[in-house]
N, C-alpha and C positions, 0 to 999 in steps of 0.2 A: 603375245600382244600384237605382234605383227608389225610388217615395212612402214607405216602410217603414223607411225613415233613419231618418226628420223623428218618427216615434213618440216621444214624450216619455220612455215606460219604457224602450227600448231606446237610450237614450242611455247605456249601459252603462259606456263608455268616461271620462265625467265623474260618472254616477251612483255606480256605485263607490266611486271616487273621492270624493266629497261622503260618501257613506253611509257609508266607511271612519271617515273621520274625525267625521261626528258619534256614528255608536255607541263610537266608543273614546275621545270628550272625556275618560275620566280619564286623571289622570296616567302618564308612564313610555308613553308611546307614540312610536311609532319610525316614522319613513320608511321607505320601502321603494325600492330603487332600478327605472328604467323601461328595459324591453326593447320597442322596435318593433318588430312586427313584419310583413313581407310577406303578401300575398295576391293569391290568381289567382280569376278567376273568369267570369261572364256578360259584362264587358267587358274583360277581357285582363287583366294583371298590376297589379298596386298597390304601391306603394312603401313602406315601414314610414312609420307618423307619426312628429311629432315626439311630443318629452316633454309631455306636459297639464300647463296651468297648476298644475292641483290634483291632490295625489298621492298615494294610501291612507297613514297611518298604521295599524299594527298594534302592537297590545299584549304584551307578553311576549316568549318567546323565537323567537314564530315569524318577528318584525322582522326577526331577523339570518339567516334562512334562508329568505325569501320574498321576490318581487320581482312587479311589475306586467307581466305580456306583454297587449300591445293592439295589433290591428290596425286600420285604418279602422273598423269595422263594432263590432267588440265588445273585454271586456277583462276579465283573469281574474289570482288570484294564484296560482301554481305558485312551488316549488323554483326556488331559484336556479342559475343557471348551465344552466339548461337551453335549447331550441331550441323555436320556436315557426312557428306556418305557418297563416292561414287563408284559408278557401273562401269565396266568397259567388256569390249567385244573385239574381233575382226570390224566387223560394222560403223564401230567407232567408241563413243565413253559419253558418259554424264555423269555432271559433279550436281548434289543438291545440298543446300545449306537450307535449315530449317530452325526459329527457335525452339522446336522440339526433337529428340533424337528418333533415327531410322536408319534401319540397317537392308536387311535383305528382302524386308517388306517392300520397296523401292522395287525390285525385278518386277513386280506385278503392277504395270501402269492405272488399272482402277482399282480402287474406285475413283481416284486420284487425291493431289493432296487441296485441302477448299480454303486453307489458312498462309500464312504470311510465308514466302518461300522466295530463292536465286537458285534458279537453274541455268547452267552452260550447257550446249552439248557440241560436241562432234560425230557429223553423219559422212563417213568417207566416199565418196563419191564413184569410183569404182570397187566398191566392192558391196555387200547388201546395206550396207549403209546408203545406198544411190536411191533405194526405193522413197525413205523420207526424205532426201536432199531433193530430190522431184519434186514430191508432190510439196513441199515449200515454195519452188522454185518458180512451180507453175503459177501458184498465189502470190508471186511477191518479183520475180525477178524474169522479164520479157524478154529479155536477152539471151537468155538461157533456154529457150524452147525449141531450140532442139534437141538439146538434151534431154528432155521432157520426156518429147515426141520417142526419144533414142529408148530410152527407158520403159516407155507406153507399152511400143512395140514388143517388147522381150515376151509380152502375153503375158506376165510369170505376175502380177498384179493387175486388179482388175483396172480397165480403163477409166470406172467408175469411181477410183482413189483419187483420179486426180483432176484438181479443178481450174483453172484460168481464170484469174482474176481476185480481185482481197477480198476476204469478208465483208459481207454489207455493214455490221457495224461496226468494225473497226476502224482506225485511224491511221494512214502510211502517211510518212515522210522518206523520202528518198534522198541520197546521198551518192549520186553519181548508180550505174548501172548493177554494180555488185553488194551495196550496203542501202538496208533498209529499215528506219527506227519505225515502228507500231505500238499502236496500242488497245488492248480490248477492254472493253468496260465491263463494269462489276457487272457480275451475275448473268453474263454473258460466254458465249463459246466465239471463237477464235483464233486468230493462230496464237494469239496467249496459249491457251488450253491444248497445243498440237505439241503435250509436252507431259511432265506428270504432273501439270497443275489441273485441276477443276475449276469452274466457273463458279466463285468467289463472291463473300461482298466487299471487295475492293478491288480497283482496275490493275490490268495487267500490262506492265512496260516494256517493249522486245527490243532486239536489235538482231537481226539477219543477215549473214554475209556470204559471200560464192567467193571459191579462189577458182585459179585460173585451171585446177584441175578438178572441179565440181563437187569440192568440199563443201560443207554446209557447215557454219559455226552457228550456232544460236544462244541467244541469252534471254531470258525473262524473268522480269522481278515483277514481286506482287509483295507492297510493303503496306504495315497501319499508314492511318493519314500522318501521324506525328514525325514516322520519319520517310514520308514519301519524294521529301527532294533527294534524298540521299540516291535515289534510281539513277538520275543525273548523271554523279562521279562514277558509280558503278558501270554502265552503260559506258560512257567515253573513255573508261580505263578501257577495255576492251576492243569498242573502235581502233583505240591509237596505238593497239598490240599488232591489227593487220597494217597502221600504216609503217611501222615502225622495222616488220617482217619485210616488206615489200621494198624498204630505206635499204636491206641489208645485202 
């Protein structure tokens, strides 16, 4: 699996966790139940975890229609009752929750997936996981272009992968130089879709981040309209895992 574990921010799987529960300390917050889940990857198959000591609470209504999927590697909240399945590599890992199941179909990014889906990833930054932390980077984080440029040069991808600047349709909001919340519209390509989602007919919600060693976290939900606030809780359980890594 590789050194890229032991990274303190990408401890996601207890971060979360910890950062759910301190941003929601006020009253009327609710447990969430825990799905394990399996993954395959650089050293063969991996068997779901168990339940984490410690386990997000959420505030409101989205308690009772959100649940924890966490594999070895990483961990994310999606819709309940749904099927979850992740990758990992040297490179990094992806967890996908789907309400349909998928296993090793998943290695093969097209056709891609065109229905309701939460993907996490992590692309590690020195290592060939640097190739997609780029070319995000390039599209979303200006502060980061040297790194780009560092990457560019290596030859070893063509120049032509990467591009400066956001998608014309999409939507950035920024959060200080390293966090970036987006979004792509349905039936649209984007950085939504720089993932194993396809361009949908429902819009795609992201959140992007760079650590200080040019890790790249990504998150993107693509939910029906009925439970699209839920993206929201989702989305900021996750922000407040890097702020929460960064506290420690």
């Amino acid at each position: 699996m590789g050194p890229w574990l032991n990274r303190t921010f990408f401890s996601l799987t207890a971060a979360v966790c910890a950062a759910t529960v301190s941003a929601n300390a006020a009253p009327f917050t609710s447990a969430v139940p825990f799905v394990g889940c399996a993954a395959d990857g650089q050293t063969g198959p991996s068997s779901a975890p168990k339940k984490p000591a410690k386990m997000p609470r959420v505030v409101g209504s989205g308690a009772s229609t959100l649940a924890y999927y966490a594999s070895n590697e990483l961990g994310v909240l999606a819709p309940r009752g749904w099927h979850c399945f992740g990758l990992y590599g040297s490179n990094g890992s992806v967890l996908i929750v789907t309400p349909e199941e998928h296993g090793q179909d998943l290695f093969n990014p097209l056709p891609g997936l065109t229905g309701s889906a939460v993907q996490l990833s992590l692309s590690v930054g020195d290592t060939s996981g640097r190739f997609e932390a780029a070319e995000v980077a390039a599209r979303l984080f200006p502060s980061r272009k040297k790194f780009v440029e560092g990457v560019m040069a290596e030859g070893i991808e063509p120049r032509s992968s990467f591009h400066f600047g956001s998608f014309p349709t999409d939507t950035v909001r920024r959060y200080g130089d390293d966090v970036v919340e987006f979004e792509t519209p349905a039936n649209k390509s984007g950085m939504g879709t720089k993932s194993r989602l396809a361009p949908g007919g429902d819009p795609i919600k992201g959140l992007a981040m760079m650590t200080s060693e040019n890790d790249l976290v990504m998150l993107v939900v693509r939910l029906p309209k009925d439970q699209r606030d839920l993206a929201t809780t989702i989305m900021d359980s996750t922000r407040q895992a890097k702020r929460s890594s960064k506290a420690e």
